[in-house]
C-alpha positions, -999 to 999 in steps of 0.1 A, spaced: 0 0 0 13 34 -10 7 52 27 15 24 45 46 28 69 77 10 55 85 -27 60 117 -22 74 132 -60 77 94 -75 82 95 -109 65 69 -110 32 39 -126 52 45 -98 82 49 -71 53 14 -80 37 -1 -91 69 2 -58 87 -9 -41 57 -38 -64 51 -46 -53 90 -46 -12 84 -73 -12 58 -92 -39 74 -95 -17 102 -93 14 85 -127 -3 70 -141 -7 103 -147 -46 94 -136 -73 119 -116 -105 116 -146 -126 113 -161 -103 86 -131 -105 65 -130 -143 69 -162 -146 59 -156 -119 27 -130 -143 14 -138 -177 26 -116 -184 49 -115 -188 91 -117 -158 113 -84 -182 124 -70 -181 96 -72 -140 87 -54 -134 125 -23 -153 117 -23 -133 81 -23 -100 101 2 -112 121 27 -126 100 23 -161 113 15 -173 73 16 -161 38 -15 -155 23 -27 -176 -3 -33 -163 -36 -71 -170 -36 -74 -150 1 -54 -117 -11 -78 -118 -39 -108 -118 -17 -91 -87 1 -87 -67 -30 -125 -73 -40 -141 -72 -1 -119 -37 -1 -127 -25 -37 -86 -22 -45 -84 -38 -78 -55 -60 -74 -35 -41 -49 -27 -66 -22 -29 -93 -54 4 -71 -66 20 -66 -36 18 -107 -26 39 -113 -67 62 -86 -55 71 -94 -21 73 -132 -33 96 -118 -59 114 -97 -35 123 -130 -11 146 -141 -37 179 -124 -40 183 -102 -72 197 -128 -95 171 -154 -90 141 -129 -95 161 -116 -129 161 -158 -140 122 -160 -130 111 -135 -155 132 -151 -182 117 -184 -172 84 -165 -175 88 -159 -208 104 -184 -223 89 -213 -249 116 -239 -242 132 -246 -212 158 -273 -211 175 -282 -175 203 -304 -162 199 -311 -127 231 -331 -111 221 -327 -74 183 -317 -63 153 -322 -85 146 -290 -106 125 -261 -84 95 -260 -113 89 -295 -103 97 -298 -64 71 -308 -40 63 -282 -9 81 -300 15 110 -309 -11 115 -274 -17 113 -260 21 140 -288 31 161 -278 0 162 -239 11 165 -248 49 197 -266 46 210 -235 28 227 -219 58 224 -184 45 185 -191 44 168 -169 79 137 -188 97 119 -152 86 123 -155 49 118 -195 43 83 -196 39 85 -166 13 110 -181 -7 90 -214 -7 56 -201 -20 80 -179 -45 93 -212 -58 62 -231 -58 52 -202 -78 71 -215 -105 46 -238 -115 23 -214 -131 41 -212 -163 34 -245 -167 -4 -234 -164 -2 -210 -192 -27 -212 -223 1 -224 -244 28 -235 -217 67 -237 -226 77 -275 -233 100 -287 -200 128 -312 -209 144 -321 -176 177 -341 -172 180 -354 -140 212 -373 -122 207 -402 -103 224 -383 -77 195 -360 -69 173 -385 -66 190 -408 -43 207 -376 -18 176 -382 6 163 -345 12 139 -345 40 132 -378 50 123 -414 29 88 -407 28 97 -371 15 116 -384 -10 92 -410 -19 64 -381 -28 91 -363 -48 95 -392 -70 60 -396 -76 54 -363 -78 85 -358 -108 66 -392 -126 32 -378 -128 44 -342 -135 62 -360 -163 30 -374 -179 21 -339 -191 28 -337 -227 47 -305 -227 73 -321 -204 100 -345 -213 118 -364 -184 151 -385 -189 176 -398 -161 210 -400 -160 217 -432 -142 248 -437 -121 258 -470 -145 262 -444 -174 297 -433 -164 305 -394 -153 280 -372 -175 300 -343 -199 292 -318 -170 288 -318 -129 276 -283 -131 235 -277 -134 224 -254 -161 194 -241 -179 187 -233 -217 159 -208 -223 150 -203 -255 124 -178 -265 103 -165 -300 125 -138 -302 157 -133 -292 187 -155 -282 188 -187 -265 202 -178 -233 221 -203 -211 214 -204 -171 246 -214 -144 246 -211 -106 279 -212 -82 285 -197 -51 278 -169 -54 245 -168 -68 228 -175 -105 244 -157 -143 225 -158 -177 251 -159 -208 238 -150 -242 274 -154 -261 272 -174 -286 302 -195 -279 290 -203 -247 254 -206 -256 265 -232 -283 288 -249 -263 263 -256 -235 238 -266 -263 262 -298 -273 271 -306 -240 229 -309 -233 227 -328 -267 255 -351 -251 236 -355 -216 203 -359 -241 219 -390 -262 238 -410 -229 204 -403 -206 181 -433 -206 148 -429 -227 117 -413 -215 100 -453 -204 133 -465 -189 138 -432 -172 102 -434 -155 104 -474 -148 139 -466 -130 127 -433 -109 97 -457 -95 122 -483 -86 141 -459 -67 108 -445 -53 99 -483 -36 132 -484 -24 122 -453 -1 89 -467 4 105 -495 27 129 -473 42 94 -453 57 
């Protein structure tokens, strides 16, 4: 809100949550009434006001049309979500956004389009420069991602992934177990293309995880993180040479059906290990 006082280090569910609060009340319309404007407990609005959750999409918008804003808070919940990533990752979303092809190697986690909830929040917790304050944020930013996929004419996903992500038990067994299933029926859509790179295949061309993003205009741009943080390169030497070393991972991967069978294999193996 534009005469709200500033955020100051509040998290992204305090920052909206207090916000939400000063035109409730500025509205003269209690908890209850709010809950029962957007559908949701009288329960559920107090621990929005105070920071205690991040609002879901569906209750910001019930804000915006119980207060007559347009899409105000609707904004301010993309921007903040956007804001809980550091600078680099927010500038690789909106390529992601727009882009018709994306093609990812993943060596060590599954990809973040296609994590689970509680994959992803035990991904960024064991990143020890990840506060308690900004976790949830940066988990409903990264769930986020899914929504390209939901697009009228969605980008086609071809994911690579290592056997090593999927056997580096992230969570728990039984969080690993969903994960799997979760990556197996993801894969079913047909604008998504899953192979694995099993362990048996020998050392894969790269170790490092990258991203192509290709779009209808423009250059193919290639995607690398290190340590410190995320860089696009749109050279063409370096854009073509991370083209052939995909091409490479493409041809020694296993097919799609072999890829699938093998990922549920390894999924029953963490089903007895519950």
């Amino acid at each position: 809100m534009s005469n709200a006082a500033p955020s100051g280090n509040l998290n992204p569910a305090a920052s909206l949550g207090r916000d939400i609060k000063q035109v409730r009340e500025a509205r003269r319309m209690t908890l209850k009434g709010l809950g029962q404007a957007t559908g949701y407990s009288e329960g559920y609005v107090s621990k929005v006001e105070n920071g205690h959750v991040l609002p879901s999409a569906k209750f910001v918008q019930g804000c915006d049309r119980a207060f007559a804003l347009g899409d105000v808070f609707t904004n301010q919940r993309e921007r903040l979500l956007e804001g809980a990533y550091p600078r680099w990752v927010a500038t690789y979303l909106e390529m992601e956004r727009r882009a018709w092809r994306i093609s990812d190697y993943s060596p060590m986690y599954v990809m973040g389009m296609l994590q689970t909830e509680e994959y992803a929040r035990a991904v960024l917790r064991a990143d020890p420069r990840e506060s308690a304050d900004s976790l949830e944020g940066r988990v409903a930013s990264r769930l986020r991602r899914r929504e390209v996929m939901k697009r009228e004419v969605p980008p086609h996903l071809w994911v690579i992934v290592h056997e090593a992500a999927l056997r580096t038990v992230v969570g728990d067994a039984a969080v690993m177990a969903r994960q799997l299933e979760h990556l197996v029926h993801e894969a079913g859509a047909p604008n998504i293309t899953l192979q694995l790179f099993p362990f048996d295949a020998g050392p894969p061309p790269t170790g490092a995880a990258f991203t192509l993003l290709t779009f209808t205009k423009g250059p193919t741009v290639a995607y690398a993180e290190g340590v410190q943080g995320g860089r696009p390169y749109d050279n063409a030497e370096i854009v073509s040479a991370a083209t052939d070393t995909y091409s490479q991972l493409q041809a020694e991967a296993l097919g799609v059906a072999r890829s699938t069978a093998r990922i549920m294999d390894i999924c029953k193996e963490y089903r007895r290990d519950e």
